[in-house]
Every structure is written in structure tokens, then in C-alpha cells.
C-alpha positions in Angstrom: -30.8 15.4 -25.2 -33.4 17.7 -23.9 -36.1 15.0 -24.3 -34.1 13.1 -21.7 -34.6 14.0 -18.6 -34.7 11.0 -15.9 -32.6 7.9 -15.2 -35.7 5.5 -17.1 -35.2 7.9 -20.0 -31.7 7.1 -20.3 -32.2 3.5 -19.7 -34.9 3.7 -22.3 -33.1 5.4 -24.4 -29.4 2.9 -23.8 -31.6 0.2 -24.5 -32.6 1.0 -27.8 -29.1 2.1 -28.7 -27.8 -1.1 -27.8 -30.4 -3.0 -29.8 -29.7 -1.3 -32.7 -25.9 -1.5 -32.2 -23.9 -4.5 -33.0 -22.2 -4.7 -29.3 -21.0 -7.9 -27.8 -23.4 -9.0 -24.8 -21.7 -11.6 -21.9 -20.3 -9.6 -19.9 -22.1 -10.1 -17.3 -25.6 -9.4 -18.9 -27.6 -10.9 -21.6 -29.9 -8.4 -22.9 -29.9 -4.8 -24.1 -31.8 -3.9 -20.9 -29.9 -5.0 -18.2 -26.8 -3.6 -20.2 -28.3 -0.4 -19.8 -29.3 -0.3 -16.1 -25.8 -1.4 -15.7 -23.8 1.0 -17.5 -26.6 4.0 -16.5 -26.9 2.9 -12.8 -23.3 2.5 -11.9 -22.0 5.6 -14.1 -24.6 7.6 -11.7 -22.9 5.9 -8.4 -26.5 4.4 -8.0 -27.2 1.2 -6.7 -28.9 -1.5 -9.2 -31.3 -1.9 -6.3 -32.7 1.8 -6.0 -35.8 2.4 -5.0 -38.7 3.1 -7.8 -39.3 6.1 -7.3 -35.2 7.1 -7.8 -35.7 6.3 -11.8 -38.3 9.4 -12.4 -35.5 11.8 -10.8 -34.6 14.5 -13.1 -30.7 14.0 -14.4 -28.2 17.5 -14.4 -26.4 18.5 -17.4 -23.3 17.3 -15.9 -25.0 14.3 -15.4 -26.4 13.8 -18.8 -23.0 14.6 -20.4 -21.3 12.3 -18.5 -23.8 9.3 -19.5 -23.7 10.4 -23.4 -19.7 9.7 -23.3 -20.0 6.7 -21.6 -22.6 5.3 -24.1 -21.0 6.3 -26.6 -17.8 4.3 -25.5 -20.0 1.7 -24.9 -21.2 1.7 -28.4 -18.5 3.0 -30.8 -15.2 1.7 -28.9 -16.9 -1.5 -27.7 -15.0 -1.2 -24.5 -17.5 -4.0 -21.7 -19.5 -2.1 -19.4 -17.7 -3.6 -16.4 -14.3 -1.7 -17.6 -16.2 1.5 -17.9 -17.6 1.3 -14.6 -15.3 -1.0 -12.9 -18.2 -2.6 -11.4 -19.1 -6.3 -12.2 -21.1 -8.5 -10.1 -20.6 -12.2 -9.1 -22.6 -14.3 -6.7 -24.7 -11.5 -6.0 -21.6 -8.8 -4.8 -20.1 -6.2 -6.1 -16.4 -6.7 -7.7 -14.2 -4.1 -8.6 -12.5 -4.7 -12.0 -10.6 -3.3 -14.9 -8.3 -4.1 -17.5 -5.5 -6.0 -15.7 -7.9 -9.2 -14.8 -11.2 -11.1 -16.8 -14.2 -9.6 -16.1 -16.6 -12.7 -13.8 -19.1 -15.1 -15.4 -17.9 -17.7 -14.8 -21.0 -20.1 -14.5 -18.9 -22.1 -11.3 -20.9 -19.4 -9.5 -24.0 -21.2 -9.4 -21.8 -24.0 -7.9 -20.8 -21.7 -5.3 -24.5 -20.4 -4.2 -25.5 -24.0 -4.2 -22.6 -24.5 -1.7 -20.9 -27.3 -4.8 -24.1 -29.4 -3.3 -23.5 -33.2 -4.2 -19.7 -32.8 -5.1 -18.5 -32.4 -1.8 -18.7 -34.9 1.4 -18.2 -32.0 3.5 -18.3 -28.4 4.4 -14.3 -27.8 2.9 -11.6 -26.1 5.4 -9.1 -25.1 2.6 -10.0 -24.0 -0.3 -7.9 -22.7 -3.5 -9.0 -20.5 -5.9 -6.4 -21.2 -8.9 -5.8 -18.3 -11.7 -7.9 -16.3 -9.9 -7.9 -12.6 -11.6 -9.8 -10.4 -10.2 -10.1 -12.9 -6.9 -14.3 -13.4 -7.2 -14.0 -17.1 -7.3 -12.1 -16.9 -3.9 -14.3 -14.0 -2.2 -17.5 -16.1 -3.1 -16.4 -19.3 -1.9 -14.7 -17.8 1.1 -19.0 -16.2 1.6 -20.7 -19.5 0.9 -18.0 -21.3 3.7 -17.2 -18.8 6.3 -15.4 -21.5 8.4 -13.0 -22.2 5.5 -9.6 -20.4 4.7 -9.2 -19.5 1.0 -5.9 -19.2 -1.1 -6.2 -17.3 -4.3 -3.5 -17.8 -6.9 -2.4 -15.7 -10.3 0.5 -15.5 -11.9 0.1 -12.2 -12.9 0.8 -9.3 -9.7 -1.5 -7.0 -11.8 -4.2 -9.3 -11.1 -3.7 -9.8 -7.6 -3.5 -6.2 -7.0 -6.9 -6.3 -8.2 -7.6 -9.0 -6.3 -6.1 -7.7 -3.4 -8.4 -4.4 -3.8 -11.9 -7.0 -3.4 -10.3 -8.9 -0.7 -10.2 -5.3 1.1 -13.5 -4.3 -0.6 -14.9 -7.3 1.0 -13.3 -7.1 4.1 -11.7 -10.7 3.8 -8.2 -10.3 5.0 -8.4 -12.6 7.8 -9.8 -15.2 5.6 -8.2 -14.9 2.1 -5.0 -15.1 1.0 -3.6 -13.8 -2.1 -0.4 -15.8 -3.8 2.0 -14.8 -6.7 2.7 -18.8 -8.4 2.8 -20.2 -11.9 -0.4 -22.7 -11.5 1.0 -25.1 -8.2 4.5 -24.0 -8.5 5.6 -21.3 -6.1 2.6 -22.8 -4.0 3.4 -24.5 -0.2 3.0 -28.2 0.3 -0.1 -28.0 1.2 -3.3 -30.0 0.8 -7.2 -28.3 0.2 -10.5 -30.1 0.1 -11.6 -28.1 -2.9 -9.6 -26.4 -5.8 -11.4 -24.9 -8.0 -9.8 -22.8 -11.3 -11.0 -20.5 -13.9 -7.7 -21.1 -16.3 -7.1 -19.7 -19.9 -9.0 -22.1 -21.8 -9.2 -20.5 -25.2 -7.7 -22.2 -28.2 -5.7 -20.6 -31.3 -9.1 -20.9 -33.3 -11.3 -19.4 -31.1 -9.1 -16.5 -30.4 -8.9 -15.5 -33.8 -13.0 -15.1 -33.9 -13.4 -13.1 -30.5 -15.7 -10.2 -30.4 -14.0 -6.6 -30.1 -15.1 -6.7 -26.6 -12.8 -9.5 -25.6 -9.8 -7.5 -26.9 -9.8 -5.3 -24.0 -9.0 -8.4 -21.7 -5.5 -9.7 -20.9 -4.6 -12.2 -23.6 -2.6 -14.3 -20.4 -6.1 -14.7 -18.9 -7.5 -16.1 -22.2 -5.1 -18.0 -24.4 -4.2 -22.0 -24.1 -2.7 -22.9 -27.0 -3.8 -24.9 -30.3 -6.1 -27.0 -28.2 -7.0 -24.7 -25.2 -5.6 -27.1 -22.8 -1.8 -26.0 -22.2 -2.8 -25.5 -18.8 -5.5 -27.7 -18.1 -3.2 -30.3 -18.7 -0.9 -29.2 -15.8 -3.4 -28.6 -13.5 -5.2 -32.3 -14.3 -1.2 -33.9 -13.3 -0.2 -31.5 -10.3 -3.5 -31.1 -8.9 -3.5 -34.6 -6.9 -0.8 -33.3 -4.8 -2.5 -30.3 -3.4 -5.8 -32.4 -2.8 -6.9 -34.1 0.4 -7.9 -38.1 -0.1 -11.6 -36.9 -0.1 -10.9 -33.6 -2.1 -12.3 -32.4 -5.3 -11.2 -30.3 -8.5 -13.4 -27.9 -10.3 -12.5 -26.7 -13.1 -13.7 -24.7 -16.0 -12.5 -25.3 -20.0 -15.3 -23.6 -21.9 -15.2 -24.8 -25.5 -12.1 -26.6 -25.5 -14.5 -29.7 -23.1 -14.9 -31.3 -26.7 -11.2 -31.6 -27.2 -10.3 -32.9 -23.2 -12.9 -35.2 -23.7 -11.6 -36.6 -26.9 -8.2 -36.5 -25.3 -8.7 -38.4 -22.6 -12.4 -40.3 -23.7 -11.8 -43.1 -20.2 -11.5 -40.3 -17.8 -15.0 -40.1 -16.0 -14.9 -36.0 -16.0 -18.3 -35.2 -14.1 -20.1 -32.7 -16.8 -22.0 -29.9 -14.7 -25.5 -28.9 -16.3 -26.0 -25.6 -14.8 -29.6 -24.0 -14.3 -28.6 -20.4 -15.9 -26.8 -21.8 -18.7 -22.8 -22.4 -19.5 -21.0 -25.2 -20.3 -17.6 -26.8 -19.9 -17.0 -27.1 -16.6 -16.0 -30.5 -15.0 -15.4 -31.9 -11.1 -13.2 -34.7 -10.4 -11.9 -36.4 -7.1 -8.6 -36.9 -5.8 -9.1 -40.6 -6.3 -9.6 -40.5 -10.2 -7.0 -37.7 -10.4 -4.6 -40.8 -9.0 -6.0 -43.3 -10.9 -5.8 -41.6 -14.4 -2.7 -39.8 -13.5 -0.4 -41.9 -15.5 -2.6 -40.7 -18.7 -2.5 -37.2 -17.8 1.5 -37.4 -18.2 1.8 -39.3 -20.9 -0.5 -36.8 -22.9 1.4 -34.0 -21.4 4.8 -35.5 -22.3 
């Protein structure tokens, strides 16, 4: 530990112990080295963005102590760096995070920086943000349209305490609102330009093969049944009512795309290629959600 001194030797250092670890990476990062500035950075209460000349700064014992547990959690326990921290980033901000809600990366965020260019008409007014966890979907889209009012939805209250500690963190009070409900069912009749959801989406046989990592997540955020579509389903059948005529469904499924696309092969589900990778997530208009509706419930049924 003497040989470490700075914040780049720790970094240096991180990153080679997480290269020659067998740790999960997608979290939130994709590469030993941004792992590392991660975990180091926010352990040290230091910005990501610190100026150069912060990472030759000498480190205290305390300091140094405090990084080697951390690491070693990190590496030995497998627990994500966003739980360690309770830090993860999303669109560019800051989220706080722990082990009630998913941690974000969701790849809908590149939707949202692009402002869901060439899916919507319009600049949307009401927005909901379905199964929202740790409420980033929500915040972000509530950033990208400042004119729009968001709802944000779980129907788990540990998650929207979380959520309700980012809507604070971000000052969004006035703007977001956070609602206990079972997908649309303890919702208002009421009708939004844009839903977009994050739902469980993982199936019985992908559950089984998770990384350690994923184990510290809440199962209800992840699980879907034999097919990963128990609530996908729902959301396809209920979601027309909540839409305006010219609204528009986003929705992410992951994996489980192949089996909604076998499933329902003559719904035109609009595939999203996304520039920094991810797959699995699909728009569709109010219109087709009327059209095909009758197949969504006989599926369902």
C-alpha cells in the first residue's frame, strides 16, 4: 500500500485488479478503467470530472483504507459499484441508488438525449414513466422536455422512496410525480403522449444464468416469467387507454424481443438500433396498439 500514493495510483492499480478478476461489467461501465474511476472517484466524494491535476494528489491513510475495503468488496463479494457508492449516472446526471431499485442502463436513454427524435409528432405534455425504480427514466425525460409533466409509476414504495430521493436530488417536485400502482391499475384516467417503461423482462432461463452481480438487485425488478413477457403482455393491452390518438409506447424487453416477436410475428413493433449499443427495445402508436389489440388479449387470455 505504500507504493500507492495518489488517486491515478489507485485507479491504476483498480484497473488491473479488475482485469485480472472475474467481476461482472454492465453496470453502468464497460471496461476495467472506467469501473475503477468510478468506484475510486465516487468513494473519494470526487467528481468524475476533476480537474487533472486532482489525480497526482497524495491519498491519507484513512483514505487509502477506506478504498482497499471498497475494492475488495468490489472484487471478492461482487456487490456493482453503483451499490457501493450509491452513485450511478444516466443521461449524463447523477442518480442516487441502492438495493431497493435496478441500477440505470437502460439504452431508452439515448432516446431520451435525442429527444425520441422521429417517434414523436410533437414536443409531449404528459409523460409516464412506467416501473420506474429508481425514477431516472422520469427525471431524464422530465430534462429533455421541461414543458412536460411526468408521472413515475412502481409498484414497489421501496422504490419510489428512492425515487422520491432523485426527484428531490434533482429538484423536480413541481414537475414529477411519483405513483404507488400495479402497472395501469391504481393509475387515474388519464391520457399521456408518451409512456415509456423499463418492466421486468427477464425469463425463468435467463435468471437462472445471471452473474453474481445481478443477485444484489430486487428479483421484482427483474423476473417475467417462463417467457419474460408476464408483464409486457399487460402493458401491450392496457396501454391504449392511457395514450392520446397520436401517443406513443416505448418499451424495453431485453432478450425476451425474440419471443414477443415470435408471439405476435404481424405486429409491426418498431425495433430501435441504438448508436452505443443495446437491444430489445420497441415503440409503437396508439393506433396499432388499437388495431392489434384484439391479439394482445387473446394471447394474454
Amino acid at each position: 500500500m505504500e507504493n500507492l500514493r495518489t488517486v491515478q495510483d489507485f485507479i491504476r492499480w483498480t484497473t488491473s485488479q479488475f482485469s485480472l478478476s472475474d467481476i461482472y461489467l454492465g453496470h453502468g461501465t464497460d471496461n476495467p478503467i472506467d469501473e475503477a474511476k468510478q468506484l475510486i472517484l465516487a468513494t473519494l466524494g470526487l467528481s468524475l470530472f476533476i480537474p487533472p491535476e486532482f489525480y497526482l494528489a497524495n491519498l491519507t491513510n484513512d483514505e487509502k483504507h477506506q478504498l482497499f475495503d471498497i475494492i475488495q468488496k468490489r472484487i471478492k463479494d461482487r456487490v456493482p459499484t453503483p451499490y457501493l457508492t450509491n452513485q450511478a449516472w444516466f443521461c449524463g446526471q447523477s442518480y442516487y441508488v441502492d438495493e431497493r431499485v435496478l441500477i440505470p442502463r437502460s439504452p431508452i436513454g439515448e432516446l431520451i438525449e435525442n429527444h425520441f427524435k422521429q417517434l414523436l409528432s410533437s414536443n409531449p405534455k404528459n409523460i409516464l414513466d412506467l416501473c420506474t425504480g429508481s425514477g431516472c427514466i422520469g427525471i431524464a425525460c422530465a430534462y429533455a422536455f421541461p414543458d412536460a409533466q411526468v408521472d413515475i409509476t412502481d409498484i414497489s414504495l421501496d422504490a419510489l422512496d428512492v425515487a422520491q430521493t432523485n426527484i428531490d436530488l434533482h429538484e423536480m417536485a413541481f414537475q414529477v410525480t411519483p405513483i404507488l400502482s400495479d402497472l395501469f391499475n391504481d393509475l387515474e384516467k388519464k391520457q399521456y403522449d408518451l409512456i415509456v417503461s423499463n418492466p421486468p423482462y427477464v425469463d425463468n432461463e435467463d435468471m437462472s444464468d445471471l452473474p453474481d452481480e445481478f443477485l444484489y438487485e430486487p428479483k421484482l425488478a427483474l423476473e417475467a416469467g417462463v417467457d419474460g413477457l408476464d408483464l409486457v403482455k399487460r402493458i401491450l393491452i392496457d396501454a391504449v387507454d392511457y395514450l392520446t390518438p397520436q401517443g406513443v409506447l416505448v418499451c424495453e424487453v431485453g432478450n425476451s424481443w425474440v419471443s414477443l416477436q415470435e408471439q405476435y410475428p404481424d405486429v409491426p413493433f418498431n425495433w430501435i438500433e441504438f448508436k452505443r449499443g443495446g437491444l430489445g427495445v420497441f415503440s409503437i402508436t396508439c393506433e396499432e396498439l388499437v388495431k392489434y389489440r384484439h391479439f394482445f388479449m387473446n394471447s394474454f387470455q
